[in-house]
C-alpha positions in Angstrom: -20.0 -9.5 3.8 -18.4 -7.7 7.2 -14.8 -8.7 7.9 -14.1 -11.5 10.7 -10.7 -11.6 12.4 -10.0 -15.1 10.7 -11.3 -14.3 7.4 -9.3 -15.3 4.4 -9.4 -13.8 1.2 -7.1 -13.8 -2.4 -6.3 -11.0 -4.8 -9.7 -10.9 -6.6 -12.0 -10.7 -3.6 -12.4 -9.0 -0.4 -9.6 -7.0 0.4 -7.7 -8.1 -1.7 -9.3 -7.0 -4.5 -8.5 -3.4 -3.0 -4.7 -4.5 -3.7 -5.8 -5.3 -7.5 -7.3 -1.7 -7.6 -4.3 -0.1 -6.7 -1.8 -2.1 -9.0 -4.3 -1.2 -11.9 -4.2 2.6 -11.2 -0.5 2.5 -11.0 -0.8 0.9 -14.8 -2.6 3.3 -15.6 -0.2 6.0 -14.4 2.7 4.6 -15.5 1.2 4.4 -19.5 0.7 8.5 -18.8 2.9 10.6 -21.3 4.7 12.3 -18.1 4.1 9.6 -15.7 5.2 10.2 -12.1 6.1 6.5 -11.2 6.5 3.6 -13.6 6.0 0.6 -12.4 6.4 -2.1 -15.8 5.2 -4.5 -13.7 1.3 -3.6 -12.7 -0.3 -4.5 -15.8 1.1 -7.9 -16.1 0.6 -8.8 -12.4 -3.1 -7.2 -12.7 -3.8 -9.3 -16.0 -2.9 -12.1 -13.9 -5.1 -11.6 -11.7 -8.1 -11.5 -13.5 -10.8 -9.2 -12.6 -11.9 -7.4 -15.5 -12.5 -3.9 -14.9 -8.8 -3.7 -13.4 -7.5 -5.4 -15.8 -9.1 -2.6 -19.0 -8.1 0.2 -16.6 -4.6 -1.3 -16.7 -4.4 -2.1 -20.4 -5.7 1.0 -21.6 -9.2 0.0 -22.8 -11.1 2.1 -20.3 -10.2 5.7 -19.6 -9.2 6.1 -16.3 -11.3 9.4 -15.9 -14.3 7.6 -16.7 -13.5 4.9 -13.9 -13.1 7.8 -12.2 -16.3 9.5 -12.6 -18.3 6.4 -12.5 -17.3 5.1 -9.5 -17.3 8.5 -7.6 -13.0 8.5 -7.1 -12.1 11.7 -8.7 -8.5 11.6 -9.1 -7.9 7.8 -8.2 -5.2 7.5 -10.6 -3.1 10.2 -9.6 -4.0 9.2 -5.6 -2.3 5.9 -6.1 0.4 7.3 -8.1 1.3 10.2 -5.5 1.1 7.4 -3.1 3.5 4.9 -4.9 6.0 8.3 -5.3 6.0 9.0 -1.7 7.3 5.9 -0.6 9.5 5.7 -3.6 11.6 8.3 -3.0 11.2 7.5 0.9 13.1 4.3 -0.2 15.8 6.1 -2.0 16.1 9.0 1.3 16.9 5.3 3.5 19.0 3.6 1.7 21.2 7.0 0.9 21.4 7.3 4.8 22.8 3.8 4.6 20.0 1.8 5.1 20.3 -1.8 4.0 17.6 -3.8 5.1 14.1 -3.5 3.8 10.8 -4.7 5.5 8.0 -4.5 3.1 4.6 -5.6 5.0 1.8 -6.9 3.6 3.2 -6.2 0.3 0.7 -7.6 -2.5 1.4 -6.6 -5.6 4.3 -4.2 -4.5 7.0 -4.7 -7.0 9.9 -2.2 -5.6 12.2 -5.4 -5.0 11.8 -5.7 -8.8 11.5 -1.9 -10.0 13.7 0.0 -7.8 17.6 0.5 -7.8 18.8 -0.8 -5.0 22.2 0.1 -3.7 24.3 -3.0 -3.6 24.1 -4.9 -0.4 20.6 -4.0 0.1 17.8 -7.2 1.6 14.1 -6.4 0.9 11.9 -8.7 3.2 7.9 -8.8 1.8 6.0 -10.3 4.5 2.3 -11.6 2.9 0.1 -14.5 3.0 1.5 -17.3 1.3 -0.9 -17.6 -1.7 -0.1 -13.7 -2.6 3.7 -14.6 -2.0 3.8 -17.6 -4.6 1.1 -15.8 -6.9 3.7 -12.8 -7.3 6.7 -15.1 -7.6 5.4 -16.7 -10.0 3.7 -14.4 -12.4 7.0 -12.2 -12.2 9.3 -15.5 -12.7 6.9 -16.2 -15.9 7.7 -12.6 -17.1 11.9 -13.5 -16.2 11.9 -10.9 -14.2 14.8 -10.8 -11.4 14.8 -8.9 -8.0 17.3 -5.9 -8.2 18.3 -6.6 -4.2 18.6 -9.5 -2.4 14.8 -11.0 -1.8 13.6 -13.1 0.8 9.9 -13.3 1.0 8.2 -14.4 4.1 4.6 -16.4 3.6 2.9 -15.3 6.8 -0.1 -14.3 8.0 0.1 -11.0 9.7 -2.6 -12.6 12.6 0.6 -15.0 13.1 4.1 -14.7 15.2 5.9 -12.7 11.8 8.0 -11.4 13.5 9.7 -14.9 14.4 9.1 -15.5 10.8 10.8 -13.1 9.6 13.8 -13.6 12.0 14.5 -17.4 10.8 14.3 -15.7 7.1 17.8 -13.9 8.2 16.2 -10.2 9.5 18.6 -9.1 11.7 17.1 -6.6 14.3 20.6 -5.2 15.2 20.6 -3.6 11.8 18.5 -0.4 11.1 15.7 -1.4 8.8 13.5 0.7 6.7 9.9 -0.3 6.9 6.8 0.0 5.2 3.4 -0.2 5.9 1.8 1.2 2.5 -2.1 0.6 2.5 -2.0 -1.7 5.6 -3.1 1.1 8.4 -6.1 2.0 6.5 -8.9 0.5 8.3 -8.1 -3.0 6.9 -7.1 -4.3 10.3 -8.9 -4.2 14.1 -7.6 -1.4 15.5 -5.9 -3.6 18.0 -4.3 -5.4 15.4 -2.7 -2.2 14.1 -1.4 -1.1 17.7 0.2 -4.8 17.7 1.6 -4.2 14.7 3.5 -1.0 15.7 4.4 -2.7 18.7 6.2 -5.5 16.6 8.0 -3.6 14.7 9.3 -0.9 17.5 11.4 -3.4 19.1 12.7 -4.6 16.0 14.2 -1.5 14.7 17.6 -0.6 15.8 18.8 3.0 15.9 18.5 5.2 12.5 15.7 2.5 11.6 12.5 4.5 9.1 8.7 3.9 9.2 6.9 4.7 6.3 3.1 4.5 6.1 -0.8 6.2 5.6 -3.1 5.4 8.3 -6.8 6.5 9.3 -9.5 5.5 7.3 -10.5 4.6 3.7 -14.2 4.9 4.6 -14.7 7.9 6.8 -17.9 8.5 9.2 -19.9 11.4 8.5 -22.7 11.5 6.0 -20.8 12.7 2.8 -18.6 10.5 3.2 -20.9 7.0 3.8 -22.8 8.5 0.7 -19.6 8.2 -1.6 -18.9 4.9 -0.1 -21.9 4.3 -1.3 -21.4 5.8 -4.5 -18.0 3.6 -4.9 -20.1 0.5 -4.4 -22.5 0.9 -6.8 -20.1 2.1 -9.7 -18.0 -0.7 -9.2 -21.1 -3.0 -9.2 -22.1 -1.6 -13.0 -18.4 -2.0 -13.9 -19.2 -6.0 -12.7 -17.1 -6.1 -9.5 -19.0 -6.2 -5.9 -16.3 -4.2 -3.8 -18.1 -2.5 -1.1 -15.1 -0.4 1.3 -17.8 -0.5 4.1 -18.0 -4.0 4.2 -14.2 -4.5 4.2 -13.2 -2.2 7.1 -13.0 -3.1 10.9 -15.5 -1.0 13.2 -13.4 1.1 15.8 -11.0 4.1 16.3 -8.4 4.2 14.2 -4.4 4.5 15.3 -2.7 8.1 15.0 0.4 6.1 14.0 2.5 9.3 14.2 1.4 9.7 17.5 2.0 6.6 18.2 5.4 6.4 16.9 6.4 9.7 18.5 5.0 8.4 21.8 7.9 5.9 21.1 10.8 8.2 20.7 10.7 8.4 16.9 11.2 11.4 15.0 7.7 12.1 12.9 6.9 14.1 9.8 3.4 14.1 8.3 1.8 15.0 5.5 -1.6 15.2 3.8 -2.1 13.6 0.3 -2.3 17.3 -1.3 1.3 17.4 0.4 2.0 13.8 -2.1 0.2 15.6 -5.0 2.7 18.9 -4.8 5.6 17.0 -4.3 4.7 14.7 -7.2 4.3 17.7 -9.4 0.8 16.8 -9.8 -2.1 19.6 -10.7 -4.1 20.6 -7.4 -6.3 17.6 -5.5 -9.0 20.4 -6.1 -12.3 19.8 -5.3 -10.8 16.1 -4.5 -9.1 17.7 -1.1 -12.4 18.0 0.8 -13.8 14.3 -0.2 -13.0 10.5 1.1 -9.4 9.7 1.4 -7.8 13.1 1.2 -9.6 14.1 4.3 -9.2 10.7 5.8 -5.9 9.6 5.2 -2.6 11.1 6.7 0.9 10.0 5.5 3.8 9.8 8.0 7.9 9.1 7.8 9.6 8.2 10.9 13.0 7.7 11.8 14.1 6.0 15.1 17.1 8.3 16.3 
């Protein structure tokens, strides 16, 4: 079914299913003999969850190359790995520049305010809808799990005033703020939505304030890639899950955030995902680098001087 501007959706359909995917393959990476991220909390928040196929590619019971294969993703797991990597060590580049305040948005089943070591002193906000808010609280409360910063979690709507929200939650927009926008910019959102977006959080970020996020488009629009959309669909339909990325993306141009941003005044620095995959210490994307998202996706840190 095509996306609406007031659709609703949970973490095992629509796209938020897509937020289950990615907590899977970073299971699966972190069970890796070598891994390049670990994050001890996928597989439990995945199990939770429910959806099956995630849930055996986060256990262990399917091999992640044959998910890979069948579903036409070569190289998911390591994607979503180099992806969690980037944005983990731009965390730790902030907050050794003396960042302190943290603005995860639409965070799903991001579990740095868990995971990471915060320095002391450090506030991570994680702006979502309410039902993915309490779900996370809770399955990681069950677990007795503790945040390793201060947490305040915002239940919001990002179609709603957040930024008000986030304000009465004790954000203080005097403060430089690192902020991240992992898998938001990716065609999930209008692309007026994502411009009003950037434009919230500009004025909100004080001097020495980071931006961290991909943008551009998990779909792409030439043939080769609407056939291994295609592809995707079908491979996740024989594993049992109807997850077609067509179906879940808005229509429309998407936003050269680092344009954007350095329209702004911000300092930009992009990358491509072989440029996450090198810096992960990853083997080569290989033939991976001229398919859907390597050629589709772009990866940008910002800094506000």
């Amino acid at each position: 079914m095509a996306r609406t501007e007031g659709d609703t959706w949970d973490l095992a359909n629509s796209v938020g299913a897509t937020a289950t995917m990615v907590a899977a393959a970073r299971a699966a990476a972190s069970r890796r003999p070598q891994p390049v991220i670990t994050d001890q909390y996928a597989e439990p928040l995945v199990r939770a969850v429910g959806l099956d196929v995630f849930t055996r590619l986060a256990v262990g019971d399917i091999d992640s190359e044959e998910i890979e294969r069948s579903v036409g993703f070569p190289r998911m797991v390591d994607t979503f790995a180099a992806r969690a990597r980037f944005f983990d060590d731009y965390f730790a580049e902030a907050t050794r520049a003396g960042v302190r305040q943290v603005v995860i948005v639409a965070s799903g089943l991001d579990a740095r305010a868990y995971r990471l070591a915060w320095p002391a002193g450090t506030t991570v906000y994680e702006i979502d809808q309410p039902e993915v808010i309490a779900f996370k609280a809770a399955t990681l409360a069950d677990l007795g799990a503790a945040p390793t910063a201060t947490l305040q979690t915002v239940g919001i709507d990002l179609r709603e005033d957040w930024p008000a929200a986030l304000q009465e939650y004790g954000f203080d927009p005097a403060q430089p703020t690192a902020w991240l926008a992992e898998g938001v910019l990716i065609g999930w959102l209008p692309p007026e939505a994502e411009v009003r977006l950037l434009d919230s959080v500009i004025p909100l970020s004080a001097e020495g304030s980071r931006l961290a996020a991909d943008y551009g488009t998990v779909t792409g629009n030439s043939e080769v890639a609407r056939e291994q959309a295609r592809s995707m669909t079908e491979g996740w339909r024989r594993h049992g899950l109807e997850m077609d990325l067509t179906s879940l993306t808005f229509p429309g141009e998407r936003t050269d955030v680092a344009a954007y941003l350095n329209e702004n005044g911000w300092d930009t620095t992009g990358l491509g995902l072989a440029d996450l995959f090198s810096a992960a210490g990853l083997a080569d994307l290989g033939d991976a680098e001229h398919q859907v998202p390597a050629t589709t996706i772009h990866f940008v840190k910002a800094v506000r001087p």
